[in-house]
C-alpha positions as CSV (number, residue, x, y, z in Angstrom):
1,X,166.8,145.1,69.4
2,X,168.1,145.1,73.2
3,X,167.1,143.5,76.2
4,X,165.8,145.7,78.9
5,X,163.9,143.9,81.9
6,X,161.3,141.1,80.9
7,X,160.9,142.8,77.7
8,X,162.7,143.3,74.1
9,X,162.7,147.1,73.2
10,X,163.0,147.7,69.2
11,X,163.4,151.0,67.4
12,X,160.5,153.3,67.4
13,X,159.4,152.4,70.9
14,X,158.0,149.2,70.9
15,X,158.3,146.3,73.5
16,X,157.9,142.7,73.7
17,X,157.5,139.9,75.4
18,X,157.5,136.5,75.7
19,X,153.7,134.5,75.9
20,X,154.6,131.5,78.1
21,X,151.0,130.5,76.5
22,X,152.2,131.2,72.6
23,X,155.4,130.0,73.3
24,X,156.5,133.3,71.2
25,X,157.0,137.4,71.7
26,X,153.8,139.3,71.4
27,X,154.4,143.3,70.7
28,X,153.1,146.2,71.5
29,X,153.5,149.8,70.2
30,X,152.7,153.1,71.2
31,X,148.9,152.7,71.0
32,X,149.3,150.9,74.0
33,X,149.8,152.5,77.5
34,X,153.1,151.5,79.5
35,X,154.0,152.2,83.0
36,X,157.6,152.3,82.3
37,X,158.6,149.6,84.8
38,X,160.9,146.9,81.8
39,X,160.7,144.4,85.3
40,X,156.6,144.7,85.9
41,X,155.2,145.8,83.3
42,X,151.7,147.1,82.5
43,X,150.2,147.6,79.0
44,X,146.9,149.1,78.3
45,X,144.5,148.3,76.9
46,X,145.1,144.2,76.3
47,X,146.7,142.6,74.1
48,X,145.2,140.3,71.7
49,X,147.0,138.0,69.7
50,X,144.9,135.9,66.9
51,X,146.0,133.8,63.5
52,X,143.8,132.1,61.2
53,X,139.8,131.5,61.2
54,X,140.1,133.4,64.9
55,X,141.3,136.6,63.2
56,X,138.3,139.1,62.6
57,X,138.7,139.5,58.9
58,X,138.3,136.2,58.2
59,X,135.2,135.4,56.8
60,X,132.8,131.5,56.9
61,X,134.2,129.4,54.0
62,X,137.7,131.2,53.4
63,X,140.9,128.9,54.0
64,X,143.2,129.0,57.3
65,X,145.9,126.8,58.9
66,X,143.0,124.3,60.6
67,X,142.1,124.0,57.0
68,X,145.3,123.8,54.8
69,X,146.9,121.2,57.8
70,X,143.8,118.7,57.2
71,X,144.1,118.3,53.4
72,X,148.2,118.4,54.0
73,X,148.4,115.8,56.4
74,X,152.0,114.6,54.9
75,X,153.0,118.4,54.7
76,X,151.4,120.3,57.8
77,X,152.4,124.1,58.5
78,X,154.1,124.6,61.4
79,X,151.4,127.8,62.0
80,X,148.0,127.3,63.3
81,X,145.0,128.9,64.4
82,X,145.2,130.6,67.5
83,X,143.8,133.9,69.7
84,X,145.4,134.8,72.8
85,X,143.9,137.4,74.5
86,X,145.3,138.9,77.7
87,X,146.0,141.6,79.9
88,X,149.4,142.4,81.2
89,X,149.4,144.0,84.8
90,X,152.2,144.5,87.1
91,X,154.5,141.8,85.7
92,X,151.9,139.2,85.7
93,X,150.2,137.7,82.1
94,X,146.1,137.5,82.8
95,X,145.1,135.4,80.3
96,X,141.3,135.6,79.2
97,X,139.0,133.4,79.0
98,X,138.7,133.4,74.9
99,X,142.5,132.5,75.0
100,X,142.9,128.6,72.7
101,X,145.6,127.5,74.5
102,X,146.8,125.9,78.1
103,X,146.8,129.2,80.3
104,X,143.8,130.8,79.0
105,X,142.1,131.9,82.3
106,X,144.9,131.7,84.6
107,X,147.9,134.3,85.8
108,X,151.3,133.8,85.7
109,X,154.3,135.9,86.2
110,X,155.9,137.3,82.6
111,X,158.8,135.5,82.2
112,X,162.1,136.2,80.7
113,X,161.9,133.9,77.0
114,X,164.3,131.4,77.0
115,X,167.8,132.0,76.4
116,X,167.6,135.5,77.5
């Protein structure tokens, strides 16, 4: 993995970067559309992002994280259930509406992740 721009490149083509929402990298791959600019970078279509009962296979009544962290309340997973849906245009994160977490429906500038 390098460093090129905002983004982590990996073999094979794909790119990453980091979700100030997530607080992790989100990837794309080459079913996505990329202007080529690793400082403002665009990705088409978006990119959605989901864990747990927010994941489209998951199906009424089946377990996730929501689920196993309320009968482990001594023990609780450090994952959890989370979508983040957003697009990524000209350097800037749109996050959409349907996002669970603190920046769903705002725009910010992609950042470089910490320590980079």
């Amino acid at each position: 993995m390098g460093v090129r721009g905002v983004l982590r490149t990996a073999e094979g083509g794909a790119l990453a970067f980091w979700c100030p929402g997530c607080q992790e990298h989100h990837g794309v791959n080459g079913t996505w559309s990329f202007n080529g600019d690793y400082d403002r970078p665009t990705f088409s279509p978006s990119v959605l992002v989901s864990s747990g009962h927010y994941m489209s296979t998951h199906k009424p009544g089946d377990s996730c994280w929501c689920t196993y962290n309320a009968r482990h309340p001594d023990e609780p997973s450090p994952f959890k259930c989370h979508r983040c849906h957003s697009f990524v245009r000209g350097g800037m994160i749109e996050f959409l509406s349907d996002s669970t977490h603190h920046l769903a429906g705002k725009t910010v500038p992609l950042p470089p992740p910490p320590g980079w």
